[in-house]
N, C-alpha and C positions, 0 to 999 in steps of 0.2 A: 307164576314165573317172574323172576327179577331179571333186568338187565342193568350192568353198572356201566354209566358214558362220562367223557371228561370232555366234553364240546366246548365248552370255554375254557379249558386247561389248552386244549389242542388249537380251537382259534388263535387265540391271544396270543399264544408263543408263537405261530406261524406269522402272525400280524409282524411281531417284533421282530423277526427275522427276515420277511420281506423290507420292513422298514430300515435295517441295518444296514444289510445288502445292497439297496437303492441308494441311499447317503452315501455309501462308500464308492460305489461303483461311479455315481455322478461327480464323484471330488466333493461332496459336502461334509467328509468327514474323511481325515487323517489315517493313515494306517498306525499314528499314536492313540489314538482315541481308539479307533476298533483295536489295538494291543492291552488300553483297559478294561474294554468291555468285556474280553477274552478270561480276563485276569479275573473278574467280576462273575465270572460266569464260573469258573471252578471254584473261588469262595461259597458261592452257592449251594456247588456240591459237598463242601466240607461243612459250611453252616449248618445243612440241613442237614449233614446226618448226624453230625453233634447231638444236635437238637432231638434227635430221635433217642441218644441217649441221655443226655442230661434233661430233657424237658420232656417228652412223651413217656420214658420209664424212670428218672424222675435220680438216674444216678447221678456222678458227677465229677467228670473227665477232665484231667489237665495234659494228657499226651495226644489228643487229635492228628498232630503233626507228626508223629512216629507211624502212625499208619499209612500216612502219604509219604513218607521217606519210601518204606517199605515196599508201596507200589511204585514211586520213581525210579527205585533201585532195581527193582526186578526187572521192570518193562524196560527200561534204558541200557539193562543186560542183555537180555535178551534181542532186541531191534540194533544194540551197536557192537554188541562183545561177540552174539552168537549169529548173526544174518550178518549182520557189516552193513545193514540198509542203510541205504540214503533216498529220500523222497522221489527218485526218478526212477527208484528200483521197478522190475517190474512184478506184480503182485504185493508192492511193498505197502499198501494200507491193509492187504487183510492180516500182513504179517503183525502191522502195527494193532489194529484189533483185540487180535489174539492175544500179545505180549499187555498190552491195557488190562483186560482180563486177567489174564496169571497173575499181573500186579496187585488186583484188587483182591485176587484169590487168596494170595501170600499175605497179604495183609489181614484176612477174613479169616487166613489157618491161625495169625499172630494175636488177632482179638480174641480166640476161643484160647488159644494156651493161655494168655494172659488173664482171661476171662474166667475161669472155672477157679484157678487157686484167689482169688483177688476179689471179684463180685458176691462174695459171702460177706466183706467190707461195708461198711458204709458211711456216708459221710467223709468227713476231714481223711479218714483212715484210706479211703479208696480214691478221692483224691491225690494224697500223698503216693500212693503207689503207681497210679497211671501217671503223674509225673516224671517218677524214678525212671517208669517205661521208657517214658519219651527220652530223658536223656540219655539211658542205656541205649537205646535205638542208635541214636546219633552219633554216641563215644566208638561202638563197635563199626559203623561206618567210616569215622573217619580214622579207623586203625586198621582197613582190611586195602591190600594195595591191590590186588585184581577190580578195585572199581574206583581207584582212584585215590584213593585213603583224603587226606586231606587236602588234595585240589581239589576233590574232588570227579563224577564221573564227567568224562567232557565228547563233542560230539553228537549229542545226542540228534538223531535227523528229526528234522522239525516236522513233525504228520500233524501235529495241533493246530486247524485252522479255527476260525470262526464257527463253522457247521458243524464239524467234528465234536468240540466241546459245547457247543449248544444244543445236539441232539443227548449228549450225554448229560447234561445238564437237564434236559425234558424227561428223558427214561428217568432219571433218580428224582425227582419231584412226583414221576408218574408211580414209580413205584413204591415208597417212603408213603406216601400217600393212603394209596389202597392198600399199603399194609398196617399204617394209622385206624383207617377204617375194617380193617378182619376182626376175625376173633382173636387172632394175637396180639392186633393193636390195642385193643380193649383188654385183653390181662395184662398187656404193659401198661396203661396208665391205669389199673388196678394197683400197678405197685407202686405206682408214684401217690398215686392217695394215700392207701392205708398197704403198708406191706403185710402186717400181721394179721388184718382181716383177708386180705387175698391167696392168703396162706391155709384160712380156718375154711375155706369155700371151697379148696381146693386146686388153687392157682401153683403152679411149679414155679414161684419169683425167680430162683435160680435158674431155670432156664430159662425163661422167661427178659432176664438181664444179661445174659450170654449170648442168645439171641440178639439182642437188640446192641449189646457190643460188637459181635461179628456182624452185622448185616451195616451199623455205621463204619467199622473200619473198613468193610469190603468197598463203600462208596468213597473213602479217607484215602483209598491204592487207588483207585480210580482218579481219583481228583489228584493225586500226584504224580501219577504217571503223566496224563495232560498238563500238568504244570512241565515235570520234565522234557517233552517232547515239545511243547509250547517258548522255553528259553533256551532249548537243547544242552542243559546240565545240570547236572544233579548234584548239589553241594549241602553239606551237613549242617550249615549253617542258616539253610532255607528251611531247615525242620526243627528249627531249636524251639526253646519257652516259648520264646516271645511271638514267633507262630501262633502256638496254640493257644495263647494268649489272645491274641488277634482275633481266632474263627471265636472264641468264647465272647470276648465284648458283642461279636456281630450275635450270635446266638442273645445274651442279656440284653442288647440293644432293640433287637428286633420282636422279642418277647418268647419266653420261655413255655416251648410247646407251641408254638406259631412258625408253621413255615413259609404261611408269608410275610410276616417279620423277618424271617431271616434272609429272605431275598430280596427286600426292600435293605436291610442293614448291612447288606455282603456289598450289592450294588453301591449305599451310599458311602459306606468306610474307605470301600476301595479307592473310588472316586475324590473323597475327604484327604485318604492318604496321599493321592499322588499332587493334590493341588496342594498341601501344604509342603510337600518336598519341592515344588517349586516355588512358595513362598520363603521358605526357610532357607533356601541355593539362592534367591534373590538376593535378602538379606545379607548373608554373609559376603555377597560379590560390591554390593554398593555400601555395605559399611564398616567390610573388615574383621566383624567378629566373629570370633573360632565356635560359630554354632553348624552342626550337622544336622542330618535326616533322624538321627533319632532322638530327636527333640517332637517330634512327633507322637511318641510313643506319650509325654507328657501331657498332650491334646487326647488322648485315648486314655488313659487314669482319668484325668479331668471328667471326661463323660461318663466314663462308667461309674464314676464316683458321685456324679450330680444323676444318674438314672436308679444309684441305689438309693439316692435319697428322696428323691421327687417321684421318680415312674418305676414305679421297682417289677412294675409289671410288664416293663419295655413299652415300643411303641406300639403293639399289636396286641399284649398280655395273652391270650388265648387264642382270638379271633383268628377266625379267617376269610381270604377275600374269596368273593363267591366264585371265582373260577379255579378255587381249590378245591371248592366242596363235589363233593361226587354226588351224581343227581340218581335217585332209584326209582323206577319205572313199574309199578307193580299190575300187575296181569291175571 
């Protein structure tokens, strides 16, 4: 008899959540600082499930951020278009739940449509079309005026605390995981090996990469629903390239097929990013020149371009840290 446990998956995050909670609660740490960690905390959920498709089955996604449109737009329909919730509603978090859900669901119907004509692709070819995705995503949003069209959707009641998105952040590590570990996750990186041997073995790659497309977008609606409910709006301009661009360096950064790489890479970028928006707002306040926040974006080229060339393995390459590993108990 086998039994699978994640005792140090489940410590450690409970550790980092009483430790959060404590600092904030004492005044030792800002309600900005806990608003990054938040931020840090659904990068995580997008990192990882990238990674599940570009690094565990070995394809390679440049629209990430069309599937968390997909979930912001659903759930922030649903919680402000169709309830009219607001945070003091009552039963208004199982409503929010719920609509979180549908989001990731809608997102998870949109990877498999996208998924089945497109994942026969490979390489540059399936690149180029999940980008097209992502910006088809974003263009049809900001032309439909029942969600705001180009203001975007606004209102949105804020249900994304700290706990909310940190427990959703431990189920999708928990579960990305142990599906790493199945029999599924092992014919996913079947295909990242050799696709053609995993084919003569009798591996179904295609679904096999549809799979592992819907189940990253389902956690992509997820992760952007919580961003929606977390800044309460949902703009088409929060799911552009340069997004997906974003969760991809932390994915390269962090190592490809590593998720703990990517939660060490989600955590430090985010983090990287918001201190150089105040280096970069310093600058221009004390010397006048016409530089912006996204001069940042050139600190992020810069890295990913010295990690192609030095660590092309990122900082984790494969590994993982032992409170990833699932421990088997055999009987």
């Amino acid at each position: 008899m086998r039994t699978i446990k994640l005792p140090r998956l489940t410590l450690s995050c409970a550790a980092f959540y009483v430790l959060v909670q404590v600092l904030y609660l004492t005044g030792l740490m800002n309600g900005y600082i806990l608003h990054i960690i938040n931020q840090s905390l659904i990068y995580v959920i997008l990192a990882v499930s990238l990674n599940l498709i570009n690094g565990i089955t070995g394809q390679f996604s440049l629209g990430h951020m069309g599937f968390a449109a997909v979930g912001a737009y659903v759930s922030g329909a649903v919680t402000t278009l169709i309830f009219k919730l607001s945070p003091g509603t009552p039963s208004g978090y199982a409503i929010f739940v719920a609509a979180v859900i549908v989001g990731g669901l809608a997102a998870a119907l949109v990877g498999v449509l996208i998924g089945f004509p497109s994942l026969r692709l490979k390489g540059d070819y399936l690149a180029i079309v999940t980008l097209g995705f992502g910006e088809i995503i974003r263009t049809v949003l900001n032309n439909i005026p029942a969600v705001g069209g180009p203001r975007g959707l606004l209102g949105i009641p804020k249900f994304s605390n700290f706990t909310v998105i940190f427990l959703a952040t431990f189920l999708t590590l928990v579960v990305i995981r142990n599906l790493i570990e199945s029999s599924h996750g092992r014919a996913m990186l079947s295909v990242r090996e050799n696709e053609l041997a995993a084919e003569l073995v009798g591996v179904d790659t295609t679904k096999y990469k549809v799979l592992a497309f819907a189940v990253g977008a389902f956690f992509a609606g997820i992760a952007g629903a919580l961003f929606g409910h977390l800044l309460q709006i949902a703009h088409p301009t929060q799911f552009g390239f340069m997004g997906s661009v974003l969760v991809l360096i932390m994915v390269y950064t962090g190592g490809v097929g590593s998720l703990t790489g990517s939660v060490i890479a989600a955590f430090a970028l985010t983090f990287l990013s918001e201190g150089l928006r105040i280096v970069i707002d310093t600058l221009a306040d004390t010397t006048g020149l016409p530089i912006g926040g996204e001069w940042r974006m050139v600190v992020y080229a810069l890295l990913l371009i010295f990690i192609m060339l030095f660590r092309t393995e990122g900082l984790m390459g494969t590994k993982e840290a032992k409170l990833l590993v699932i421990q088997e108990d055999k009987e």
